[in-house]
C-alpha positions in Angstrom: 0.0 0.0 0.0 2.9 2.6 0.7 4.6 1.8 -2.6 1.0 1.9 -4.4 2.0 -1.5 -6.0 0.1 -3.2 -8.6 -0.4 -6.7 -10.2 2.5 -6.9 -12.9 4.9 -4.4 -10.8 8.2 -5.7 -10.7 10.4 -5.6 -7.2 13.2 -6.9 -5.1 13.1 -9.5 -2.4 16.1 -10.2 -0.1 17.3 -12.3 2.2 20.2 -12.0 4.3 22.1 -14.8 5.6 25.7 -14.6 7.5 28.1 -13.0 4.8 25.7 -14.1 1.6 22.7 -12.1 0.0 20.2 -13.5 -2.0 18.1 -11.1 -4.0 15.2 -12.0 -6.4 13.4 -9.8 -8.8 10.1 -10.7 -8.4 6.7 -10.2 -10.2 3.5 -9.0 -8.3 0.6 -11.2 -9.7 -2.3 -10.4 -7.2 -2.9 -8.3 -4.4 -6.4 -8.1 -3.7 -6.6 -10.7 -1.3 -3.2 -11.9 0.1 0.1 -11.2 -2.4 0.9 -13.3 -4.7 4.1 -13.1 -6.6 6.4 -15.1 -9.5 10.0 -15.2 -9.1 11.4 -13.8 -12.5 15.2 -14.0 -11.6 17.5 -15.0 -8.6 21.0 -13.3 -8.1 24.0 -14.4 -4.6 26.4 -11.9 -4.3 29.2 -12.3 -2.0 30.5 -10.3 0.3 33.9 -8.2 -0.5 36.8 -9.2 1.4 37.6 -4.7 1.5 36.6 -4.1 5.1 35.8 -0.1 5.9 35.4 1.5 9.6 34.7 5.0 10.3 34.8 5.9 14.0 32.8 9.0 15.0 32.9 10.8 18.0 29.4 10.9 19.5 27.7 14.3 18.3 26.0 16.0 20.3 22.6 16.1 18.8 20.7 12.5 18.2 19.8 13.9 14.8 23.4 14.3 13.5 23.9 10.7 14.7 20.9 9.5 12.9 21.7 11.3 9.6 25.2 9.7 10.0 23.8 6.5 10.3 21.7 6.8 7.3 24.3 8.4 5.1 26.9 5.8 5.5 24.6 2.8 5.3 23.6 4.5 1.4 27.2 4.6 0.5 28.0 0.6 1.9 29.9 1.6 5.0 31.2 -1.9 6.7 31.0 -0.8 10.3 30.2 2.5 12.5 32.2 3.1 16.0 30.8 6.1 17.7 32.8 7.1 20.5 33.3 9.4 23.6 36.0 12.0 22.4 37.8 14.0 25.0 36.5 17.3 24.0 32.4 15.6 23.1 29.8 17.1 25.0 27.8 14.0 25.3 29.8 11.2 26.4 27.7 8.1 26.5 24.8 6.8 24.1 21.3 6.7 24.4 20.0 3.5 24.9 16.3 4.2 24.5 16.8 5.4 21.0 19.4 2.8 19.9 15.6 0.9 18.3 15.0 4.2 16.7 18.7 4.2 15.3 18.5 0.5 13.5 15.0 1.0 11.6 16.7 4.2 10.4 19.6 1.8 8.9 17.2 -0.6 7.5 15.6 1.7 5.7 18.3 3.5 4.6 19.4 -0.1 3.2 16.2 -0.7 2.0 15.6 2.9 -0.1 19.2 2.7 -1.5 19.0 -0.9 -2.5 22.0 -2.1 -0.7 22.7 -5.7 -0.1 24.8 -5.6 3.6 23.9 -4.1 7.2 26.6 -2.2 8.5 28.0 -3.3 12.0 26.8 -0.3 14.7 28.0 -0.3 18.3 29.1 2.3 21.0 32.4 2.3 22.1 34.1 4.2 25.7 37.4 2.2 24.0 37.5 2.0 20.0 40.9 1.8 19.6 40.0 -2.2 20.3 37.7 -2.6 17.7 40.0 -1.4 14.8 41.0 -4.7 13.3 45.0 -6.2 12.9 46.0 -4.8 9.3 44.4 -2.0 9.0 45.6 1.5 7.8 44.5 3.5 10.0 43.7 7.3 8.8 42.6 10.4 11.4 40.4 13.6 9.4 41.9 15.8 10.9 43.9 19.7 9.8 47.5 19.2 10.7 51.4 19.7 9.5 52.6 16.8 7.1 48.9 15.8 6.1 48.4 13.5 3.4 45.7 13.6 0.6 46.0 10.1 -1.0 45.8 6.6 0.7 47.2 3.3 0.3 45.9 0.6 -1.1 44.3 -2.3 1.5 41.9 -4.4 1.9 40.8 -2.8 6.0 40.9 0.9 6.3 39.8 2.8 9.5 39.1 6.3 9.7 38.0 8.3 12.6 36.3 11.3 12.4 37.1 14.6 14.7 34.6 15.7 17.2 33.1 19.9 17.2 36.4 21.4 19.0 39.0 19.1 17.1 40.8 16.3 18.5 43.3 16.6 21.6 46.6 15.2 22.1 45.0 12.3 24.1 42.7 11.5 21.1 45.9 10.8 19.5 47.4 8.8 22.0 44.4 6.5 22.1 45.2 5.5 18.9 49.0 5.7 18.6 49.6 1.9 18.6 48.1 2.0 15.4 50.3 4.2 14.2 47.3 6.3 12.5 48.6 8.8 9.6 46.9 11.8 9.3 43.9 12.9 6.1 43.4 16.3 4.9 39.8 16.7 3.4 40.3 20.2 2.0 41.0 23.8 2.6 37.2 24.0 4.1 36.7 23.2 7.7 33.5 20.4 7.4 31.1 19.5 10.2 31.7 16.0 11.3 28.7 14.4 9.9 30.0 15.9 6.5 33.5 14.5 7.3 32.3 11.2 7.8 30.5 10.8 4.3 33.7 12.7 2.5 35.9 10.2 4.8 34.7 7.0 4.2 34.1 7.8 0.6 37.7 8.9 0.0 38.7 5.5 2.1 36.4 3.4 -0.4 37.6 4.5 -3.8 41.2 5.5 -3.7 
């Protein structure tokens, strides 16, 4: 009813199982008592060993968390940290909207047609989540910035908090041995930075 479907529309059916989605294009043939369909074609598509992270300090508005959410799970993000920064106002998630927060990615999965949910959890310690292997890059404005990364397979980046990061942001993640990402001559808002970051970490 909320698509305004009819008998002879065609649409996709998925089903998501471990690391394998199945998606079948499928052919409404009646609606007017219970739905009825004929599977016209069936494609599996694995999923790619390239693993991305973005870890985002927690903003301090549950909207900018929510368009975050939704942005990145459009654009195929693998996994979303958010995190207490030392200069975030709010420094620990809100549980009672966490529901709210996963219909918004399923959706966003959903309306963009993408095949995998993105891991989501909230982290006081996300330097333990980053996986072995991975090139780890930091948004942030600094001397000796790079604009180009390497090539991998797992690539991390973590995304600056309103107020920039402190020293002890740094140290968190100094066993990693982070190297630091200049995303322009523009200043960008961190929900900005987080769709210009992990794209950047995606396709260079």
């Amino acid at each position: 009813k909320v698509l305004r479907l009819k008998s002879g529309d065609l649409i996709h059916v998925q089903s998501t199982k471990a690391n394998t989605t199945t998606r079948h294009l499928v052919k409404i043939s009646d609606l007017s008592q219970k739905l009825t369909w004929e599977i016209i074609e069936t494609k599996t598509q694995e999923k790619k060993e390239n693993y991305t992270q973005i870890l985002v300090a927690l903003p301090n508005k549950q909207d900018k968390l929510e368009l975050m959410a939704q942005k990145l799970t459009e654009i195929s993000i693998d996994e979303i940290i958010f995190r207490p920064a030392e200069r975030s106002i709010v420094k620990q998630r809100n549980k009672n909207k966490e529901q709210r927060l996963l219909s918004i990615i399923k959706e966003a999965l959903e309306q963009s047609r993408g095949r995998f949910i993105p891991q989501i959890s909230f982290r006081e310690h996300p330097e333990d989540a980053i996986q072995q292997n991975t090139l780890v890059y930091i948004f942030d404005k600094k001397e000796n910035s790079i604009i180009n990364t390497e090539n991998s397979t797992k690539k991390a980046g973590i995304i600056w908090p309103e107020g920039w990061l402190t020293q002890k942001d740094y140290d968190r993640f100094a066993k990693h041995t982070p190297k630091i990402y200049d995303l322009g001559s523009t200043i960008l808002r961190m929900e900005t930075a987080a769709i210009v970051g992990w794209w950047l970490l995606k396709n260079k």
